[in-house]
N, C-alpha and C positions, 0 to 999 in steps of 0.2 A: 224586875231586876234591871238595872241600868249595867250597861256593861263597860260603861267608862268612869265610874267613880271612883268607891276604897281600895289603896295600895297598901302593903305592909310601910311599916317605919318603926325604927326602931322608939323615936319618940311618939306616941300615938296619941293623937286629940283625944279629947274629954269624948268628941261628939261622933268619934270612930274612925275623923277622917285622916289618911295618913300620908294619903298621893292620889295622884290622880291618872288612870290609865291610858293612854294616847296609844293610836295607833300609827302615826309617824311623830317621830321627835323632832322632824325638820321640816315639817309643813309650813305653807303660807301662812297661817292664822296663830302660828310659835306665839308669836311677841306678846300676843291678845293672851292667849291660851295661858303663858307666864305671868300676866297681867292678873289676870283669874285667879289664878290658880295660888297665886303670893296674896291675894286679898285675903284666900282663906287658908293663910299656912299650911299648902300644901306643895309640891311640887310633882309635874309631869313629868311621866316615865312609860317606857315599853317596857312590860316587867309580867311576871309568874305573882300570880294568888293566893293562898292557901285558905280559907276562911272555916277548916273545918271540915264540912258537908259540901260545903263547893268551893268547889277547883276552877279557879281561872288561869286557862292555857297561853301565854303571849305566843303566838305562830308566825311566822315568814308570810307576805305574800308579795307578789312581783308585781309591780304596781310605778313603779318610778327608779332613779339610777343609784337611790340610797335608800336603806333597809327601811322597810314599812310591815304594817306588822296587821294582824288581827287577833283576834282571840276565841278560845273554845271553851266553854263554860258547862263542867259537867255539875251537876247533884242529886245526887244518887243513880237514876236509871234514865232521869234527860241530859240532852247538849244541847245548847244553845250556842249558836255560832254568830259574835260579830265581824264582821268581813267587806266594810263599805266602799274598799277601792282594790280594785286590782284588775291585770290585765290578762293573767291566765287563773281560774278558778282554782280554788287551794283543795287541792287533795285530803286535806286533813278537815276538810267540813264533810267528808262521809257519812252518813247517819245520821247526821243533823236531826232534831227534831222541828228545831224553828234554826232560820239562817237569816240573818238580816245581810242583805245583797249589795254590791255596783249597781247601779243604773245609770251612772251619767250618761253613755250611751244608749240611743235607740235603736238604729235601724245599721249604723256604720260605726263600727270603733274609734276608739279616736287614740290615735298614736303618737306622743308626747315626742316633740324635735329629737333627732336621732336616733329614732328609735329603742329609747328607754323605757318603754312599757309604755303604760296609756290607760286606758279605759275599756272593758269588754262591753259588748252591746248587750243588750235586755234578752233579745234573742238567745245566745252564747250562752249565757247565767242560766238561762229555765233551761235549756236542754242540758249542762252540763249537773244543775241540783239535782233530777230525773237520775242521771246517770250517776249520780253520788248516794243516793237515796235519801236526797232531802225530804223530809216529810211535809214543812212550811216552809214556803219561801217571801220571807217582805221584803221590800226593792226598797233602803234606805238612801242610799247617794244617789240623791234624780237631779240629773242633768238637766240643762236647757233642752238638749235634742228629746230626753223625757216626757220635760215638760209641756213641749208642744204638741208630742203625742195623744198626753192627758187632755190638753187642752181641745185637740180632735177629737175628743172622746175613743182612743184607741185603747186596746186593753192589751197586757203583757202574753206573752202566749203562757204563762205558766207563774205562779205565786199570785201578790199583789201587792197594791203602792203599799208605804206607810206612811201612817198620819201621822203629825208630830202630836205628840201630847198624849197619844193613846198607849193602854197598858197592852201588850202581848204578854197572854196566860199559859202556862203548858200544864198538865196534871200527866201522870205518869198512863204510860201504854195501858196497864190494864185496869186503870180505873175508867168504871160505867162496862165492864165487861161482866159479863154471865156467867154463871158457871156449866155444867153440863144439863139442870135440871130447869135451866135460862134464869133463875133468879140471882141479883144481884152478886157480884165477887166481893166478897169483904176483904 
């Protein structure tokens, strides 16, 4: 599941696509993003999902001095929570099953001029998914201060990097679970 592709539209492509999900409308990489996004007739939006069987939630997170967003991705009994910038951890990624994370920060926050939000450290993010009851946490926005980390072979106190390209899988809580007599749960 990519968490930033198909938006509703009322006109809907042939090929499903209809918009394109952003998690800030007014980020640096806008212009590119627009540039995309108009190649394939669509247009970026912070916006709500319906697809059916899964719900894409647009959520609030405090990340900068104008509205930025994330998203909570239910279907049926998992969440999947995109969430790759912010300065205080979003309440509403409770339960999470997989959370893809902040990392630009390592060891020290990083606090955006006048203090308008900024970056939570890697540190921050694992104890606060712990205390959210993230089940997985992937660390998707890696920072420089991150990166050098990795590059010390340092490891996160809690989740782990993500790799770009790669698929994250979820199957639902009680599948591979047993029943009382230990064989398979159909």
């Amino acid at each position: 599941m990519r968490p930033s592709t198909a938006a509703p539209a009322p006109n809907r492509r042939p090929d499903g696509w209809g918009g394109w999900l952003v998690t800030d409308e007014q980020a640096e990489l806008r212009s590119a993003l627009r540039r995309s996004a108009a190649e394939r007739g669509v247009a970026i939006r912070a916006g709500d999902l319906d697809l059916g069987e899964v719900r894409v939630g647009c959520r609030p997170v405090v990340h900068t001095s104008h509205p930025a967003y994330g998203y909570r991705i239910e279907a049926g009994d998992l969440v999947v929570v995109w969430a790759p910038e912010f300065w205080e951890f979003p309440a509403w990624a409770a339960g999470a099953d997989l959370m893809f994370a902040e990392a630009a920060a390592w060891n020290r926050a990083i606090r955006f001029r006048g203090g308008v939000g900024g970056h939570a450290t890697v540190q921050a993010v694992a104890e606060e998914a712990v205390r959210h009851g993230v089940r997985r946490l992937v660390y998707a926005h890696i920072g420089r201060p991150s990166l050098r980390a990795i590059d010390a072979g340092l490891k996160p106190p809690g989740g782990e990097w993500g790799v770009e390209g790669r698929t994250y899988s979820l199957r639902p809580a009680w599948a591979g679970a047993r029943n009382h007599r230990g064989a398979p749960r159909r």
